[in-house]
C-alpha positions as CSV (number, residue, x, y, z in Angstrom):
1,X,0.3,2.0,1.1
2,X,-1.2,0.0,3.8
3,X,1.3,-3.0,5.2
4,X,0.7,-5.8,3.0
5,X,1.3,-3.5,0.0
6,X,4.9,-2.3,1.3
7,X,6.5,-5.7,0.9
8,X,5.5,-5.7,-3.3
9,X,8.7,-3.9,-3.7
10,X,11.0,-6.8,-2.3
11,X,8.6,-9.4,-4.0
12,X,9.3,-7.9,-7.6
13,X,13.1,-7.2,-8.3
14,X,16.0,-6.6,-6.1
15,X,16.5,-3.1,-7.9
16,X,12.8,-1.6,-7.3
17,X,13.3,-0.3,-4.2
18,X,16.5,1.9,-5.8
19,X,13.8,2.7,-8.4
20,X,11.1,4.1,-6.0
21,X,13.7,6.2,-4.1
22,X,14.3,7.8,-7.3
23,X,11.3,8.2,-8.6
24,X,10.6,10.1,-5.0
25,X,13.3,12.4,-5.6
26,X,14.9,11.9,-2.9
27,X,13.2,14.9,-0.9
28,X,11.9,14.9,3.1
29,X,9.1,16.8,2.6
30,X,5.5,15.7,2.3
31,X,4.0,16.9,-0.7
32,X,0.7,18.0,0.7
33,X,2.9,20.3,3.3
34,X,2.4,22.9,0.4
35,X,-0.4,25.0,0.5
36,X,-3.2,24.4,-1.7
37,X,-5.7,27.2,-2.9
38,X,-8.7,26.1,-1.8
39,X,-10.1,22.6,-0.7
40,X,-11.8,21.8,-4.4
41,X,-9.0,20.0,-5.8
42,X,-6.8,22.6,-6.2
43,X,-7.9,26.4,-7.7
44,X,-10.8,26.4,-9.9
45,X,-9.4,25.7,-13.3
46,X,-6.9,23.1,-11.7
47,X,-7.3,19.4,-10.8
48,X,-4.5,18.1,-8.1
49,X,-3.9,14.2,-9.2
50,X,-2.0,12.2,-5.8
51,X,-0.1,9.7,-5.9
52,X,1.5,7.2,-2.9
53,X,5.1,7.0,-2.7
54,X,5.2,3.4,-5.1
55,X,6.5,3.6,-7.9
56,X,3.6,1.5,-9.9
57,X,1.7,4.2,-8.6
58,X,2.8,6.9,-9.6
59,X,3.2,5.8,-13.0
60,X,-0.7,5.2,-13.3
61,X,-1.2,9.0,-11.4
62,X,1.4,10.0,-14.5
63,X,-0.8,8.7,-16.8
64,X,-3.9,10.6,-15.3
65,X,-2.1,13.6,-14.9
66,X,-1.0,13.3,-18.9
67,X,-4.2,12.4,-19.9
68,X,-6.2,14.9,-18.6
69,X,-3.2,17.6,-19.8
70,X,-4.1,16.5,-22.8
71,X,-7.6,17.0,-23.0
72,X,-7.1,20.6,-22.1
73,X,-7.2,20.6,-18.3
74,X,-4.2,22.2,-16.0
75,X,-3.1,19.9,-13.6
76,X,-0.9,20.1,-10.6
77,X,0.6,16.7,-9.5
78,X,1.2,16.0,-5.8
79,X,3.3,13.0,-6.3
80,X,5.1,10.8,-3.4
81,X,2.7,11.3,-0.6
82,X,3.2,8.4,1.6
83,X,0.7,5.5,3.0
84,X,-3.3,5.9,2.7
85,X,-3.5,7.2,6.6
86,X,-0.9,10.2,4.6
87,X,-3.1,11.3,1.8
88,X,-6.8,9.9,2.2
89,X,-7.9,12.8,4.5
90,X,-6.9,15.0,1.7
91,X,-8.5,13.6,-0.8
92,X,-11.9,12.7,1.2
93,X,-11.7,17.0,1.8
94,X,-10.9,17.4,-2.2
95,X,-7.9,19.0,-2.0
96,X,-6.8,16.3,-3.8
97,X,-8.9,15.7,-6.8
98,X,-8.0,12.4,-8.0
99,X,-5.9,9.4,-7.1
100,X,-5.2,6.3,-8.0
101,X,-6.1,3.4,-6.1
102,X,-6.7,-0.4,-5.8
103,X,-10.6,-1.3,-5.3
104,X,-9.9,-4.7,-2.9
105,X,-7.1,-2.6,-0.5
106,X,-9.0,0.7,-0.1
107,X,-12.3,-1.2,0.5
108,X,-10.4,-2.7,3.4
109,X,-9.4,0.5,4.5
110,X,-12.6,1.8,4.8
111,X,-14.7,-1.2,5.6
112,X,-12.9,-3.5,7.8
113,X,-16.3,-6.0,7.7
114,X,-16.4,-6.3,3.9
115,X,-17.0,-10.0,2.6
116,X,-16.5,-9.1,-1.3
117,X,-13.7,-10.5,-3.3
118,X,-14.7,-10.8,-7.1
119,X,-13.8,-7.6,-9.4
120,X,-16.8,-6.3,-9.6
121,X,-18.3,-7.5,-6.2
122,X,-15.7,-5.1,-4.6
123,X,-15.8,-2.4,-7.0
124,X,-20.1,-2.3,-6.2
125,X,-19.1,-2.6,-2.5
126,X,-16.3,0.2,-2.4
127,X,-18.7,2.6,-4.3
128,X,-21.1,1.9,-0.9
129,X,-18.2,2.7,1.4
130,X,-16.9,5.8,0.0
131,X,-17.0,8.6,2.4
132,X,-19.5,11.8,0.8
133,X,-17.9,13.9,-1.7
134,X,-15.9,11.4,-3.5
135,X,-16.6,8.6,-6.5
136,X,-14.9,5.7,-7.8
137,X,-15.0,6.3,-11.5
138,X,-14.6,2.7,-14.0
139,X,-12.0,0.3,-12.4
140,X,-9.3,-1.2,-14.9
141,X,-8.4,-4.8,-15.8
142,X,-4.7,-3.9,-14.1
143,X,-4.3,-5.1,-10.3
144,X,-2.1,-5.1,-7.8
145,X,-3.1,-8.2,-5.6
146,X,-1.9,-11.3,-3.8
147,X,-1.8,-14.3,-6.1
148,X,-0.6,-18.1,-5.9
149,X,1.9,-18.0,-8.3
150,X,4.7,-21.0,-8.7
151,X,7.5,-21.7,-11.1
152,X,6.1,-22.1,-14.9
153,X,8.4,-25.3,-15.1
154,X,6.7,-26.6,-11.6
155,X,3.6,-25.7,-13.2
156,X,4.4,-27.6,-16.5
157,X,5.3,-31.0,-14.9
158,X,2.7,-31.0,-12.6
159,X,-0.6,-29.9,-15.0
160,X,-0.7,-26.4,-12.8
161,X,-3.6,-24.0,-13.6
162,X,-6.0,-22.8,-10.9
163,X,-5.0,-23.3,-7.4
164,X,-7.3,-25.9,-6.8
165,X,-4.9,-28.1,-9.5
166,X,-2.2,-28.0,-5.9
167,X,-4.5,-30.6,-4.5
168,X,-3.3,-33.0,-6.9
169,X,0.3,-33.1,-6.2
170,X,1.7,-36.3,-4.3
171,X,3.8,-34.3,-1.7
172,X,3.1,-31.7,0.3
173,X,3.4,-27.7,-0.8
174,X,4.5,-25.3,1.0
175,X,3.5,-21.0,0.5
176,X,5.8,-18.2,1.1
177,X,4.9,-15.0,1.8
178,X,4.4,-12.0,4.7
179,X,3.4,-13.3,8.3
180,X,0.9,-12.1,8.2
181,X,-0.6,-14.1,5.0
182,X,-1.4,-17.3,7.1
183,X,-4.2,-15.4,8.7
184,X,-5.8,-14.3,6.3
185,X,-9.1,-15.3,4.5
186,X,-6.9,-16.2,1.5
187,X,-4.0,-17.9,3.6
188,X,-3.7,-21.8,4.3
189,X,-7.0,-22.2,6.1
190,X,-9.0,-20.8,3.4
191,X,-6.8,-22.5,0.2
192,X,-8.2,-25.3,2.2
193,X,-11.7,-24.6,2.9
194,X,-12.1,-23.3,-1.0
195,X,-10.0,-25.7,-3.2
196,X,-9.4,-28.5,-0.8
197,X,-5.7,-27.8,-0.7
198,X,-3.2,-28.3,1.9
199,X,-0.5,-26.4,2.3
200,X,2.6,-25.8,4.3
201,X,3.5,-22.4,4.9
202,X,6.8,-20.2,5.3
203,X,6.9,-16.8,6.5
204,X,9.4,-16.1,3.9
205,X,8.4,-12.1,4.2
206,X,11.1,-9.7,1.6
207,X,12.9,-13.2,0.1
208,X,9.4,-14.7,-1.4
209,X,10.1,-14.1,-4.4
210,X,14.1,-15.6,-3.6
211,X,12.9,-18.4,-1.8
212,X,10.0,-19.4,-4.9
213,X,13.2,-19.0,-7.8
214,X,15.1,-21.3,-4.9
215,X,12.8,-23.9,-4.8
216,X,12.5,-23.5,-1.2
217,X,8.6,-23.2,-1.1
218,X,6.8,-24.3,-4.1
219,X,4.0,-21.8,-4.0
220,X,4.3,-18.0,-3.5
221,X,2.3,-14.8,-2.8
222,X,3.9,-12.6,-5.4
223,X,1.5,-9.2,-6.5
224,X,0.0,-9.2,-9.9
225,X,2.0,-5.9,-10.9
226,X,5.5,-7.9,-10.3
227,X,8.3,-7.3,-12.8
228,X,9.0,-10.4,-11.8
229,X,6.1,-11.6,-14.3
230,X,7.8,-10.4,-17.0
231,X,11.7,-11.1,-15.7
232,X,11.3,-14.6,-14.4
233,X,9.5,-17.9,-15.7
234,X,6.9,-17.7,-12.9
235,X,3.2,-18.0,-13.6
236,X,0.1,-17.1,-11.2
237,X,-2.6,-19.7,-10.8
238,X,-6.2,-19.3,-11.5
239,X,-8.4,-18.4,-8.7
240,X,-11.7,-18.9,-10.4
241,X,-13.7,-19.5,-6.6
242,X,-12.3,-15.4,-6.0
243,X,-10.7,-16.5,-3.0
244,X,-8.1,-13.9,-3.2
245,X,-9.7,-10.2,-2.5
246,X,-9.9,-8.6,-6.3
247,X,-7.4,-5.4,-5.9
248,X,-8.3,-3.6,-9.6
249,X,-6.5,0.2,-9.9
250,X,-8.9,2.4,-9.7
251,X,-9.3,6.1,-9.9
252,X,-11.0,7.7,-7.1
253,X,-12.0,11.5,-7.8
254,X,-14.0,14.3,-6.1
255,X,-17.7,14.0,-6.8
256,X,-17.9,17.7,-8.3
257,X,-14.9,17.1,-11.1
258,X,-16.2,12.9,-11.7
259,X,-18.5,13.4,-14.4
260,X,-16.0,16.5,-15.8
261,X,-13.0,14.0,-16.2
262,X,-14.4,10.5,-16.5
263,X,-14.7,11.1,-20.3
264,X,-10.9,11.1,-20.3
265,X,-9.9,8.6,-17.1
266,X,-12.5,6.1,-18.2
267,X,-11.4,5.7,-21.6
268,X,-7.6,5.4,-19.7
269,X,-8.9,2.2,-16.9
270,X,-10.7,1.1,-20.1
271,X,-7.4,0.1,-21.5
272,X,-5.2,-0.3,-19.1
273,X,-4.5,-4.4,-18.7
274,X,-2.7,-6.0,-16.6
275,X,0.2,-6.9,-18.6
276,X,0.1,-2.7,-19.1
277,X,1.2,-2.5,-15.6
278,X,3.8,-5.0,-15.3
279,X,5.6,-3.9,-18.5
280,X,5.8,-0.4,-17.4
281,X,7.0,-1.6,-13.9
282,X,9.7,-3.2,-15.6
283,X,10.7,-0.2,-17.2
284,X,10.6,1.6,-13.7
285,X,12.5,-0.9,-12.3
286,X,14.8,-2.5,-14.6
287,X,15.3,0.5,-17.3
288,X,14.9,2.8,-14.5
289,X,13.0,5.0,-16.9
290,X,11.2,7.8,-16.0
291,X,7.1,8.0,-14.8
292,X,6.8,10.8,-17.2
293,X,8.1,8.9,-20.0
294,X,6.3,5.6,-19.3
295,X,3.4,6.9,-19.1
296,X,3.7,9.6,-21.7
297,X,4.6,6.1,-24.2
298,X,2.4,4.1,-22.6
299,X,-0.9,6.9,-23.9
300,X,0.9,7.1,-27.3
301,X,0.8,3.5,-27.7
302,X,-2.8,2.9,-26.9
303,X,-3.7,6.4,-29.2
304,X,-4.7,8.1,-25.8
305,X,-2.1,11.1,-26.5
């Protein structure tokens, strides 16, 4: 996970890190240490799904690996791998096959002068910067991005939808969230330059999520896969201007397997919702269940198994 994406696990519940240590197993070694049989995605007959070591992750790269089971194709999981500089080599050379990813994040990754910031503005841009060899199939409805969200009660009293509705309050707000939010295009300055807002801010970092239940800043950067969407009474405001980069999962495969398995991940993005994401987060992080079983469940219930 690239920087900004690390500090999602303090932002949702206290117990998600626990969770994602878990989930990893615990183990030192770097799953793609083990040897692979040749550089297609694994051997002929087998497609090698990735995942990063994040536990919302790997749940979606559970419910690729299940799905495709399912449809007949082996598959051999390479879960746990680490941060995009850890894994993307190997899937750019195929031997990993498919992985799930986040269109607004990765386009970052690859194209540091990227402008896009609408859903499908980045997913059109993305498919431009892919490296040879590799395809983003259809993108889902489920994200994992910054937001301005505030307490649902705040957002009551004060008639609180988009985050151009700020500009009306009488005092002040302030935003919490990583340092490094106040520089960027969706910080401060451009809250301003987009919706007219002012706003304080507080590099609140780990404790955003703390200091927003607090009441010590009234607007917070809190991802749109949070548990904390379901476990507290917090709601994310509207950004209808896209002034917040667009982060949709989305499955990136090997050009020679795309048009094999996008008739069975396609169908899978297709459904997967936002609310999806955050409920089976929850059970990650609060029922500590399992991936397998989330996302095994999580295909039953949408007649995907």
């Amino acid at each position: 996970m690239t920087t900004p994406r690390k500090s999602r696990l303090a932002l949702a519940v206290g117990v998600a890190f626990a969770a994602s240590l878990a989930l990893a197993g615990c183990g030192s070694s770097n799953p793609l240490d083990e040897p692979s049989s040749d550089d297609g995605g694994g051997s002929s007959d087998t497609i090698v799904v990735g995942s990063q070591a994040y536990y919302s992750n790997e749940i979606v790269a559970e419910i690729y690996a299940q799905a495709l089971e399912n449809a007949g194709f082996d598959v051999d999981r390479k879960f746990n791998i680490g941060q995009r500089d850890a894994y993307m080599p190997d899937v750019e050379s195929g031997k990993i096959g498919l992985f799930p990813e986040y269109t607004g994040n990765l386009l970052e990754y690859l194209d540091e002068d990227a402008t896009a910031t609408s859903p499908d503005d980045v997913y059109v841009a993305l498919q431009k910067a892919l490296p040879d060899g590799l395809t983003a199939l259809d993108y889902a409805d489920a994200s994992d991005q910054d937001t301005y969200t505030v307490l649902k009660s705040f957002a009551d009293e004060n008639g609180l939808t988009t985050i151009g509705d700020l500009s009306k309050l009488t005092t002040k707000p302030t935003l919490g969230g990583s340092p490094e939010l106040e520089q960027r295009p969706y910080g401060p300055a451009g809250a301003k330059d987009v919706y007219g807002v002012d706003l304080g801010f507080s590099a609140t970092g780990e404790s955003t999520l703390e200091s927003l239940l607090a009441g010590q800043v009234q607007v917070a950067d809190i991802y749109t896969a949070s548990p904390a969407f379901q476990t507290e009474d917090i709601v994310a405001l509207e950004d209808p201007e896209n002034m917040i980069l667009a982060s949709n999962v989305v499955p990136i495969a090997s050009s020679d397997l795309a048009d094999e398995i996008a008739k069975v991940i396609n169908p899978v993005s297709a459904a997967l919702s936002a609310e999806d994401l955050v409920d089976m987060n929850v059970q990650s992080t609060v029922d500590q269940a399992s991936a397998k079983d989330i996302a095994a469940k999580w295909l039953k219930d949408n007649g995907l198994d």
